[in-house]
MITIVEX-122924 format. One record per residue (C-alpha): x, y, z. Coordinates in steps of 0.001 Angstrom, whole numbers. Layout:
N
         u         v         w
         X         Y         Z
...
***
This chain:
498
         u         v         w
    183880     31386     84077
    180533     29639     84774
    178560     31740     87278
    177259     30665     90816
    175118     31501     93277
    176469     30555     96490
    173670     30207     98912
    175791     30253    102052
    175360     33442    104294
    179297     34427    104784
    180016     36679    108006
    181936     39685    105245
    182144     40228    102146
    185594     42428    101632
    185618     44425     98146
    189379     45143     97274
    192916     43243     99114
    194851     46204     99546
    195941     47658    102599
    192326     48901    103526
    190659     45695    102838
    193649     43274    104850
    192780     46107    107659
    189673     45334    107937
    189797     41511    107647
    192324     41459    110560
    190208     43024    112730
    187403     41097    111441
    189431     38235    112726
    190097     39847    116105
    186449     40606    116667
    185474     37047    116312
    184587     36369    112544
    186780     33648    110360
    184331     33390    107080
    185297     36352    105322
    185786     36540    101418
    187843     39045     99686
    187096     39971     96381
    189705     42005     94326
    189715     43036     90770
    193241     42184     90396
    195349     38859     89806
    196950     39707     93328
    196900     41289     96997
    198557     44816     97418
    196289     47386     96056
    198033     50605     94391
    201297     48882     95086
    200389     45762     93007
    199259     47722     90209
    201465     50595     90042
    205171     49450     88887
    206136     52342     87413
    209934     53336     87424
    210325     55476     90344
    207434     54573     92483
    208387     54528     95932
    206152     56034     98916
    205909     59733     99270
    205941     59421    102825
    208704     58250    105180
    208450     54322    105102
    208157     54327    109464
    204888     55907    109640
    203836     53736    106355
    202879     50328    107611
    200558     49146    110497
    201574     50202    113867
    201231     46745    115356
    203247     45313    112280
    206325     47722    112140
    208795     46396    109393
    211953     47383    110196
    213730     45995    107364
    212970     49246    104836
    216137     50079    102740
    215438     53387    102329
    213560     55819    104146
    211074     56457    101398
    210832     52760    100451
    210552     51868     96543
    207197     50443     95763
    208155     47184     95307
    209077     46879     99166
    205663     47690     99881
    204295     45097     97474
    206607     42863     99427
    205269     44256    103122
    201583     43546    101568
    202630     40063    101038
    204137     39721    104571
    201090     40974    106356
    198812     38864    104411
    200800     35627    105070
    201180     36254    108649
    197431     37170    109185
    196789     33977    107213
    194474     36448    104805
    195192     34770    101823
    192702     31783    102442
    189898     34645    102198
    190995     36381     98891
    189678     35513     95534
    191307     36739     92726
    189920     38367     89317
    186854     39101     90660
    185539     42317     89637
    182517     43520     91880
    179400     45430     90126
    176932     45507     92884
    175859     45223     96202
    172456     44869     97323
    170710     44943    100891
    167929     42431    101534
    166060     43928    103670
    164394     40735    104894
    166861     38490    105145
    169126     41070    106675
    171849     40014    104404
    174133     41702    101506
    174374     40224     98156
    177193     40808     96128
    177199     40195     92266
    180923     39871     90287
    181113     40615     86829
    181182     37255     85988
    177461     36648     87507
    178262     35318     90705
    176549     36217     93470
    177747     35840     97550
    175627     36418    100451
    177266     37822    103802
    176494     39703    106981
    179058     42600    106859
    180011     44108    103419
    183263     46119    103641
    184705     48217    100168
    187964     48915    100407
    188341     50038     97345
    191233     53179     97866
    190646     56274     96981
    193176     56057     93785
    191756     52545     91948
    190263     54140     88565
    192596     55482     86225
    191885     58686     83801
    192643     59431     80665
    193124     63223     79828
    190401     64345     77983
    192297     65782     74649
    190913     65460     71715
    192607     63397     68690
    194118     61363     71712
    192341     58109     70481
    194193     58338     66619
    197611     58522     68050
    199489     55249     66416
    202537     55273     68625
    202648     53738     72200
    200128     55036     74794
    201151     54046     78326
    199097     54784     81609
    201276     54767     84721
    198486     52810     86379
    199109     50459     83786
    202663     50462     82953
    204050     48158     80169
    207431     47252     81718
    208180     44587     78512
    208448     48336     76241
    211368     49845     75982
    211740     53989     76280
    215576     53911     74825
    216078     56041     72234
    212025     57176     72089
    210709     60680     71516
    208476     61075     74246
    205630     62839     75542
    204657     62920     79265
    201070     64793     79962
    201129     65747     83580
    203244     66977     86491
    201621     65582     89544
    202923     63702     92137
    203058     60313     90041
    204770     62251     87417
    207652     63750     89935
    208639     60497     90753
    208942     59358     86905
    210061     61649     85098
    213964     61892     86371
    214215     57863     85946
    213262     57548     82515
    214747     61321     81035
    218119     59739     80325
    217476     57184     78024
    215120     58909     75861
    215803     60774     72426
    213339     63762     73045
    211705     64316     76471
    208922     66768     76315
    206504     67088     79725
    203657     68959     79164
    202104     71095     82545
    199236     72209     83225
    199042     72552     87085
    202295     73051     89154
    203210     71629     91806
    204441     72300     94984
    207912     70048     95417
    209924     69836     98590
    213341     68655     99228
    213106     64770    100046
    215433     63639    102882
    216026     60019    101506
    218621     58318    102211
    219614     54486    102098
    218705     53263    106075
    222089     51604    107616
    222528     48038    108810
    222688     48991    112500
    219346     51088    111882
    217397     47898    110997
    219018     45939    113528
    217914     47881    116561
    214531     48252    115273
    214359     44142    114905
    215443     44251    118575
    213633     47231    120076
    210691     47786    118274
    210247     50712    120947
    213173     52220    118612
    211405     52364    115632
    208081     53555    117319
    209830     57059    118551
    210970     57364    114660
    207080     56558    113728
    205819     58888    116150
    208205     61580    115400
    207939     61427    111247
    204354     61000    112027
    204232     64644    114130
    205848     66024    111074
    203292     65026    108814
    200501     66106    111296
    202040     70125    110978
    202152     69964    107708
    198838     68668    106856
    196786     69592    109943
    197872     72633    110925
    198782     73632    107746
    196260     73034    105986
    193212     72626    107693
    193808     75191    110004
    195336     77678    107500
    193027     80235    109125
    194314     79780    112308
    197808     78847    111760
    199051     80746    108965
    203014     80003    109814
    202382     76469    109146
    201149     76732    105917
    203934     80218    105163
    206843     77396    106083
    206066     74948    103987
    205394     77006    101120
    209184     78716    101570
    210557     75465    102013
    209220     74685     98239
    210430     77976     97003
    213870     78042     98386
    214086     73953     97116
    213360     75331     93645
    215436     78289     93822
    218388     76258     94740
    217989     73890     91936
    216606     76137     89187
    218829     79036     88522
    216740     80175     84744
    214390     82609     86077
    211803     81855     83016
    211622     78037     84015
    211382     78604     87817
    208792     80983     87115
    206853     78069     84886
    207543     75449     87789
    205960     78081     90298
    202525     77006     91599
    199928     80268     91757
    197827     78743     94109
    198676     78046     98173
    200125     75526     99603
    198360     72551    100358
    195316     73166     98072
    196848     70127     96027
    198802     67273     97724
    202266     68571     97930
    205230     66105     97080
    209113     65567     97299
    211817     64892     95177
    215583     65966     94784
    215839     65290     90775
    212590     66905     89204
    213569     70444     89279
    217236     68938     87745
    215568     67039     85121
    214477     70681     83493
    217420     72725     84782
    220029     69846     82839
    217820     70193     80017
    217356     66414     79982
    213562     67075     79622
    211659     70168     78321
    208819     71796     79899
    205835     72611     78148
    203102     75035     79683
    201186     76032     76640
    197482     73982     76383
    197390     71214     74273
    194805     71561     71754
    194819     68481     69880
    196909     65119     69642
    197464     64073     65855
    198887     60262     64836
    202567     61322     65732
    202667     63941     67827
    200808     66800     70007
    199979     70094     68912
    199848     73158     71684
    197349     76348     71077
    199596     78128     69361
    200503     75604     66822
    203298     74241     67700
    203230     70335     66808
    205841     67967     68491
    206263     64791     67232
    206942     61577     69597
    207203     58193     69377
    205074     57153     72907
    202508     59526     74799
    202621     58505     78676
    199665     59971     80805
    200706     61061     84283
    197080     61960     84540
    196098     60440     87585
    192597     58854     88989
    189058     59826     88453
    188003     60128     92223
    184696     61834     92339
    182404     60486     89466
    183407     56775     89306
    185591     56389     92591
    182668     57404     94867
    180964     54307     95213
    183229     52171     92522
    180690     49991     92497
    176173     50114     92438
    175800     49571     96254
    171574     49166     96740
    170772     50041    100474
    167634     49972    103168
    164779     51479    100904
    166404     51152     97606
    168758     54136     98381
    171503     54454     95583
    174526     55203     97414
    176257     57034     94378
    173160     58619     93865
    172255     59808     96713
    175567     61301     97466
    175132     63269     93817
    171819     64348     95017
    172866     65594     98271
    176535     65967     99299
    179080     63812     99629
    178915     62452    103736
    179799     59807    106129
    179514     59437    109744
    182857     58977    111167
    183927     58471    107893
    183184     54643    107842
    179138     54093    108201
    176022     55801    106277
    172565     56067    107188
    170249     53523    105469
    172992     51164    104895
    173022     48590    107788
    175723     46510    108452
    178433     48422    105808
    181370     49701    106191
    182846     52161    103333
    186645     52546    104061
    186884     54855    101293
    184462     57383    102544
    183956     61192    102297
    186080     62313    105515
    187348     59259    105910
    191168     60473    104825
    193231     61652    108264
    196576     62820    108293
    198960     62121    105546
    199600     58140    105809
    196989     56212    104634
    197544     53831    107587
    196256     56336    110234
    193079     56354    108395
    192987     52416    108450
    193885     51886    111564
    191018     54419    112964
    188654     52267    110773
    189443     49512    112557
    189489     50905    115906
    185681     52491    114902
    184633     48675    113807
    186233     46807    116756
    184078     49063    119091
    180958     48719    116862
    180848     44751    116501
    181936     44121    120375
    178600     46313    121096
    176708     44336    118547
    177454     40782    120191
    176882     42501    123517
    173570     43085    122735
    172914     40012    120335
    172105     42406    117838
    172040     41170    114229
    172585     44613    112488
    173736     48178    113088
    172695     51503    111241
    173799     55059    111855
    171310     57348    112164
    170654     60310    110121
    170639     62455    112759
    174537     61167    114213
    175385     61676    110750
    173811     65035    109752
    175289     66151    112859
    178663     64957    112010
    179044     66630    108208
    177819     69742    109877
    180754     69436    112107
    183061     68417    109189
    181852     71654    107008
    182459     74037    109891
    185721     72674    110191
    186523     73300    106866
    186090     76895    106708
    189518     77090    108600
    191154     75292    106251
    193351     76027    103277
    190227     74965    100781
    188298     77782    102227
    190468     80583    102908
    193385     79971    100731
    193843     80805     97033
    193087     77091     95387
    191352     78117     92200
    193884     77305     89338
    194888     74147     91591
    192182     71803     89772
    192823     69311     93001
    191412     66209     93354
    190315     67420     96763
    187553     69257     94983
    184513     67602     93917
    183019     69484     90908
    180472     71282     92821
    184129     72869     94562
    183808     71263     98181
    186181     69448     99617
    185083     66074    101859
    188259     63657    101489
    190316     65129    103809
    188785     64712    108018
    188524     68222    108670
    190120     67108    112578
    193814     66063    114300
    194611     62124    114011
    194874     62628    117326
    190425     63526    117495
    190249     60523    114854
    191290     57844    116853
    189661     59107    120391
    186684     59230    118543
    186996     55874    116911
    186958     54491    120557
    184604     56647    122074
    181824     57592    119495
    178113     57581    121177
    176803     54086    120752
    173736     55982    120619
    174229     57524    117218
    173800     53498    116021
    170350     51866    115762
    170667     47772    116209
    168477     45145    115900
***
């Protein structure tokens, strides 16, 4: 590809055509704006669910309270849908909101830079191209860069190495001797599909994890029908799954100080769950997280436990110390050999997730640097001091609740109100102060002595919650309920515009 400089000035430059990014480009569109360009890394719209195909994947949440609120989809087959039904809801949302005309695909960003004097962002691609806009908007997730484990020998391994972020659906598993590194929630949701078609099944754990029962079932005809024809319907079911979610994470979590029985009952749900389905006292005891609830996203399933109870798989808990060319050998020796290593190893959040990209603001302030240097902060979770004019979706208490869609939708609420002041006053940019947005981390990291992180046992959880200096600033230390009244109502005043 030959690369360009486009001179035009563009209203927004959107980095990433996931959920996040459509978000933000629809209410780009209902705040007045129409040339937008979205630039994402991959050969199509959807985000996680256009990468990961994985078997399994399907959302860990109940589909309802997965999906913008003013775009229900009542047409989910299942009440935890399978991912490719939310690949096909991306593709819905984007066609409707006629989005597609904005997004260019294969375009991997490296940097963003503020022009100080021309009050403008330029973005640069990979390829050397560079676009100038007004606005620039990452939306980037919070789970985009995959991570290898860190084992060494892993890189002379000659059989078949398979990420789940990157899942090779033309190879087949039948008959393999595999190795699966990895027991999050990814890994939950894998492991049971693949187990019976393999020779050898061997998953190796280092971290357990807390598993509740999952209350799927297939959602009838007549379901779907009345939430076609009474949306109001399928609101009540949003709002009630969505209250469910809010004990669990809210009060469970973030007030674990104040709220203890929150936290106690989901915990005993998890143990009773395994009890039920693991009768070998040895193997429940090896499936038994030692740290509290919540200190690690929690997940649900009905066949993990019965993967390792049938014997279809075999746990491992004893530290890998090396891979060789054909199989892994633990700290006491013991070699296995397999056929194909799969890495249920997650994302690397903190040291290449926050930025994802070199974004250059007011002063030459390094965004990924400056967060390194200092902590980890943003005001509202959407805006940062000496970066006019940006919006980072995927921000340091950004994340509220436990559907990713609360936190977009309070994004968009937070931007609507910001860029209906900004043509009120005719101003050309807008810049949070440092003083709204000291104030607001102090708030945040008061908050977050209540919670679970603080007062509850989390150090063998090795969360991706934790940053490696051990604080904790994905989660919005507040209700969803305090996230969107403040996304309406934040002090204009904590904004500077020109």
């Amino acid at each position: 590809m030959t690369s360009q400089t486009n001179t035009r000035t563009h209203d927004a430059v959107i980095v990433g055509a996931g959920f996040g990014g459509m978000g933000a480009a629809i209410q780009l569109q209902r705040s007045g704006f129409s040339d937008i360009v979205i630039l994402e890394r991959e050969d199509d719209l959807g985000g996680t669910w256009h990468v990961n195909r994985y078997p399994g994947l399907a959302v860990d949440i109940p589909s309802p309270t997965y999906s913008y609120s003013f775009e229900p989809n009542p047409y989910w087959t299942r009440l935890f849908a399978p991912g490719a039904e939310l690949k096909a809801y991306a593709t819905h949302v984007a066609e409707k909101y006629d989005l597609t005309q904005y997004m260019r695909f294969g375009q991997s960003v490296e940097s963003a830079t503020w022009d100080e004097k021309a009050r403008r962002w330029t973005v640069r691609t990979s390829a050397g191209d560079e676009i100038s806009a007004t606005f620039l908007i990452t939306a980037t997730g919070f789970l985009s860069q995959p991570k290898m484990p860190d084992i060494k020998g892993i890189e002379s391994f000659k059989g078949k190495v398979i990420h789940t972020a990157d899942w090779d659906d033309s190879y087949d598993l039948t008959g393999k001797r595999v190795a699966l590194i990895g027991t999050g929630a990814t890994a939950v949701q894998l492991i049971p599909t693949i187990a019976d078609r393999l020779k050898e099944f061997t998953v190796y754990q280092r971290t357990a994890i807390w598993v509740s029962p999952k209350m799927d079932a297939a959602i009838p005809g007549f379901a779907k029908s009345l939430f076609a024809r009474l949306p109001l319907s399928q609101r009540a079911v949003r709002l009630g799954g969505t209250s469910i979610l809010e004990v669990l994470m809210v009060a469970g979590v973030l007030h674990y100080g104040s709220v203890p029985a929150a936290n106690k009952l989901g915990e005993a749900l998890c143990r009773a769950h395994l009890r039920r389905e693991v009768k070998d006292k040895d193997l429940r005891a090896k499936l038994t997280p030692d740290y509290s609830f919540g200190c690690k996203r929690p997940t649900f399933s009905n066949t993990f436990y019965k993967t390792f109870a049938t014997g279809r798989a075999r746990l491992e808990t004893t530290p890998i110390d090396h891979v060789e060319k054909d199989g892994i050998v633990t700290v006491d020796g013991h070699k296995t050999e397999i056929d194909v290593l799969i890495c249920a190893t997650g994302f690397d959040i903190w040291e290449t997730n926050f930025p994802a990209l070199e974004i250059i603001g007011k002063g030459g302030r390094n965004l990924g640097e400056w967060w390194r240097s200092t902590r980890f902060q943003s005001y509202e979770g959407i805006a940062l001091p000496s970066f006019p004019n940006f919006f980072s979706l995927n921000s340091p208490y950004s994340y509220s609740g436990l559907s990713y869609f609360t936190t977009v939708e309070a994004q968009m609420k937070h931007m609507a109100r910001l860029l209906a002041h900004m043509d009120k006053r005719g101003a050309s940019t807008f810049e949070v102060t440092e003083e709204a947005n000291d104030a607001f981390m102090a708030r945040m990291t008061e908050n977050l002595q209540d919670s679970v992180f603080a007062q509850g046992s989390c150090a063998t959880s090795r969360s991706y919650y934790f940053t490696s200096k051990g604080e904790t600033p994905l989660l919005r230390a507040t209700s969803t309920i305090n996230a969107f009244r403040e996304a309406g109502s934040f002090p204009l005043t904590d904004y500077a515009f020109a």
